[in-house]
N, CA, C and O of each residue as an XYZ file, in Angstrom:
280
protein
N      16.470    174.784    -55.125
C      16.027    173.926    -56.193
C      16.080    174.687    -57.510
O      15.727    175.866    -57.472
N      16.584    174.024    -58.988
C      16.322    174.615    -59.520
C      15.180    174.769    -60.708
O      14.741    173.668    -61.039
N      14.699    175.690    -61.302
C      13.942    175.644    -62.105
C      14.619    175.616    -63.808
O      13.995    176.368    -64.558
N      15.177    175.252    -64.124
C      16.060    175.061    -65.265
C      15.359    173.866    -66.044
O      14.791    172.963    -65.429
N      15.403    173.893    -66.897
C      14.539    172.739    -68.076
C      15.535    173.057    -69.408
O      16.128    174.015    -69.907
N      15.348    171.782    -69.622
C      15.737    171.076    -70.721
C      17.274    170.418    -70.428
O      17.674    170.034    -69.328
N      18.307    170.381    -72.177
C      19.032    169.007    -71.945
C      20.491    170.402    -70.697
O      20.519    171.553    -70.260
N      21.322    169.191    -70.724
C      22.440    170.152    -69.534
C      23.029    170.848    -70.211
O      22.936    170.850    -71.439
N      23.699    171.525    -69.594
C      24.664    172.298    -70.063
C      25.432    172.325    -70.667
O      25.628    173.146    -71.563
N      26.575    170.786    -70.129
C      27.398    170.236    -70.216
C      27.725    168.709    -70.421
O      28.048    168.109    -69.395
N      27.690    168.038    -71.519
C      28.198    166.555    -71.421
C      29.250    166.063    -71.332
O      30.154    166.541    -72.017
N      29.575    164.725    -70.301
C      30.659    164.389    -70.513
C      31.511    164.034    -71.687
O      31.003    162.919    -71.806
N      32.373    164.066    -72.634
C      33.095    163.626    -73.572
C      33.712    162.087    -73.651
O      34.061    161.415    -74.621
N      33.701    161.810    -72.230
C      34.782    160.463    -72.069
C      34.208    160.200    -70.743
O      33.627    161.107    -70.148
N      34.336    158.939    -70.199
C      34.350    158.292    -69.076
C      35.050    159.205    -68.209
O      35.904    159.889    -68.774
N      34.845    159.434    -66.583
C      36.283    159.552    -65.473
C      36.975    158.280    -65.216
O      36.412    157.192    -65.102
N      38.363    158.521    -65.124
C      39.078    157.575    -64.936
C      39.709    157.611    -63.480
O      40.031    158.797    -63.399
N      40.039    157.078    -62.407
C      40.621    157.231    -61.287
C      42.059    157.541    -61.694
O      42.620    156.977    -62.633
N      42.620    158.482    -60.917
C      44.332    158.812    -60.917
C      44.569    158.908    -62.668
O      45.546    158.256    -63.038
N      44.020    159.431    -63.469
C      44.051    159.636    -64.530
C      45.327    159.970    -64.904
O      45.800    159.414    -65.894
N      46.142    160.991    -64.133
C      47.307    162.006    -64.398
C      48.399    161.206    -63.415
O      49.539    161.670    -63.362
N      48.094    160.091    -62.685
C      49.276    159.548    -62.206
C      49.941    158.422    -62.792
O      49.273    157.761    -63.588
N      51.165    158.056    -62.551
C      51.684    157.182    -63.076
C      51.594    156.022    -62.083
O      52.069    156.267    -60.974
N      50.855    154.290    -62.353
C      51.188    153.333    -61.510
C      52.258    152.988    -61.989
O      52.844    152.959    -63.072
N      52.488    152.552    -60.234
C      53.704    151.275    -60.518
C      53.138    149.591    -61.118
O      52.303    148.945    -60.485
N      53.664    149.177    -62.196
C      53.142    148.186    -62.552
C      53.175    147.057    -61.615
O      52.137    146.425    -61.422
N      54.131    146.777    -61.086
C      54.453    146.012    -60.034
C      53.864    145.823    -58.622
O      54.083    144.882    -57.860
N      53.114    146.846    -58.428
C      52.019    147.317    -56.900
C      50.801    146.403    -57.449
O      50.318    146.553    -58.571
N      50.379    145.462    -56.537
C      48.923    145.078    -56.685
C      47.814    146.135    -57.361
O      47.415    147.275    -57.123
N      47.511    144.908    -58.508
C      46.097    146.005    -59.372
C      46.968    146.336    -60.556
O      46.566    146.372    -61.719
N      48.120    146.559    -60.178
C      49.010    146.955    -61.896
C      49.157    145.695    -63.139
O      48.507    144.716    -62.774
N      49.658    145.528    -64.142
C      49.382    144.682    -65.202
C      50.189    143.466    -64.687
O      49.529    142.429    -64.631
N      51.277    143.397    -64.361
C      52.114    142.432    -63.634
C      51.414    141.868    -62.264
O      51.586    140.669    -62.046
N      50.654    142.605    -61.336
C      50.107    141.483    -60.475
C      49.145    141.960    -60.434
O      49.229    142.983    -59.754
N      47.724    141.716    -60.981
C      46.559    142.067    -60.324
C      45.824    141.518    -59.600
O      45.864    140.343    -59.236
N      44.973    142.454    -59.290
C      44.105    142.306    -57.832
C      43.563    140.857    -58.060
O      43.606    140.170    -59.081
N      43.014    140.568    -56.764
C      42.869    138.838    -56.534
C      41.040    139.079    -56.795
O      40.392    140.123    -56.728
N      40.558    137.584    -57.123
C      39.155    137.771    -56.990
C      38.873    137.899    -55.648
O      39.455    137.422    -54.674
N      37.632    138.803    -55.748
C      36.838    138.876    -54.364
C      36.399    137.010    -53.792
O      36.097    136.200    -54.668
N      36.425    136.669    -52.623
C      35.948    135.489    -52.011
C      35.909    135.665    -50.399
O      36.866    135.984    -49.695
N      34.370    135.341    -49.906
C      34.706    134.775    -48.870
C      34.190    135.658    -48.039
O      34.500    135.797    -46.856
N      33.093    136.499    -48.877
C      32.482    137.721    -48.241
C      31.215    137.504    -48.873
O      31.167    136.888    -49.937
N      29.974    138.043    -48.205
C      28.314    138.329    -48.341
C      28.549    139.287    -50.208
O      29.405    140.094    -50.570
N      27.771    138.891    -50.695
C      27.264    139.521    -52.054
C      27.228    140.899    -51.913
O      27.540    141.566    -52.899
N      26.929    141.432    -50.941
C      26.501    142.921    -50.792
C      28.053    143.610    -50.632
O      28.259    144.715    -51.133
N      28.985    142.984    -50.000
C      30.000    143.224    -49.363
C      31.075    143.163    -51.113
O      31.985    143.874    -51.540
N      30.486    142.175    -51.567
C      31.809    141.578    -53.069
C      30.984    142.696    -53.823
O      31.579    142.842    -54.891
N      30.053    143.435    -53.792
C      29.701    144.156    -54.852
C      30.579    146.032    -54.605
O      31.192    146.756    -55.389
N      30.073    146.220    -52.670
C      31.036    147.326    -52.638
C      32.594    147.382    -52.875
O      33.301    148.355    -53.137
N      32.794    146.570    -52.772
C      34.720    146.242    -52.701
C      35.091    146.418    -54.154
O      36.115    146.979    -54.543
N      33.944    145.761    -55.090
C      34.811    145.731    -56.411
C      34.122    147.238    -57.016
O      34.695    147.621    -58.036
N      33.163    147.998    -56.612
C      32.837    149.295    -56.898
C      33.751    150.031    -56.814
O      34.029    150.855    -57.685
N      34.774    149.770    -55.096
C      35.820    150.837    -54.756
C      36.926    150.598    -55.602
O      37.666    151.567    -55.769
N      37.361    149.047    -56.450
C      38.427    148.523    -57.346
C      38.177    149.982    -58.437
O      38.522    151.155    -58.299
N      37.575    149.409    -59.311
C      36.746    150.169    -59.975
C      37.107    151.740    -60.593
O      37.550    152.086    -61.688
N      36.630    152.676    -59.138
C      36.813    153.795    -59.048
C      37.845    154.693    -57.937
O      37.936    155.796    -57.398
N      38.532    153.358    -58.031
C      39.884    153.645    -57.372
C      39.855    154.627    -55.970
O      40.449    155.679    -55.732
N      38.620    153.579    -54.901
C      38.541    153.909    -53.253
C      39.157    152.796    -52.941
O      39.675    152.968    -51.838
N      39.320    151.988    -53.247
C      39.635    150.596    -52.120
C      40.786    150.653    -51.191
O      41.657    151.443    -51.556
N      41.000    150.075    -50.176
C      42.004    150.572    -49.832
C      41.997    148.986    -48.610
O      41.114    148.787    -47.776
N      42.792    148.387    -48.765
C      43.052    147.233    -47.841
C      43.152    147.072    -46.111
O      43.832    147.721    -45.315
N      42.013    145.728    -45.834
C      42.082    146.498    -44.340
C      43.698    145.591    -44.310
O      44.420    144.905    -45.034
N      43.599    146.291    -42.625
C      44.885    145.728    -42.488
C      44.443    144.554    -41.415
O      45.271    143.751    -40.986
N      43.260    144.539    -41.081
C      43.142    143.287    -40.099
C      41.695    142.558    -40.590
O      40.997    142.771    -39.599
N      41.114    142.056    -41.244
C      39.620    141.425    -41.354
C      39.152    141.848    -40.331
O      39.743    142.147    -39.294
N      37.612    141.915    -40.673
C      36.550    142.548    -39.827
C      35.851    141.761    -39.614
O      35.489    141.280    -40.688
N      35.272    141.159    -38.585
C      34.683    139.847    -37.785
C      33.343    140.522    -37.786
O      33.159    141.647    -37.320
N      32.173    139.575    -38.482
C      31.135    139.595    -38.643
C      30.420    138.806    -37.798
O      30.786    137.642    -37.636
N      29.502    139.212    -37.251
C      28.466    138.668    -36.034
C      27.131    137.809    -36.374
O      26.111    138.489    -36.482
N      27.052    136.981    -36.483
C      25.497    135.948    -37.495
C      25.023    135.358    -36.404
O      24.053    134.604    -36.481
């Protein structure tokens, strides 16, 4: 733990950006030519993580839907 007081060290200057240093393809879903679709058709809790991972560039598409049990 530490015992350190007061402001940090270090502030950020700018936001992080995901893949900052890569180049998209515009044409790949999410690029300016087709973007990502609205979330639908999922629990609130579920449309809030998905568009977190949009976001900060985790998402990653299932490849089969995941069958929920109620």
């Amino acid at each position: 733990m530490s015992t350190r007081s007061g402001p940090p060290k270090h502030l950020n200057k700018y936001a992080w950006k995901p893949a900052a240093g890569c180049k998209k393809n515009e044409t790949e879903p999410g690029g300016k030519f087709r973007p990502l679709a609205e979330v639908s058709g999922v629990c609130g809790r579920c449309k809030d993580q998905i568009e977190w991972k949009r976001k900060y560039g985790k998402y990653k598409v299932l490849k089969e839907p995941t069958k929920w049990e109620i």
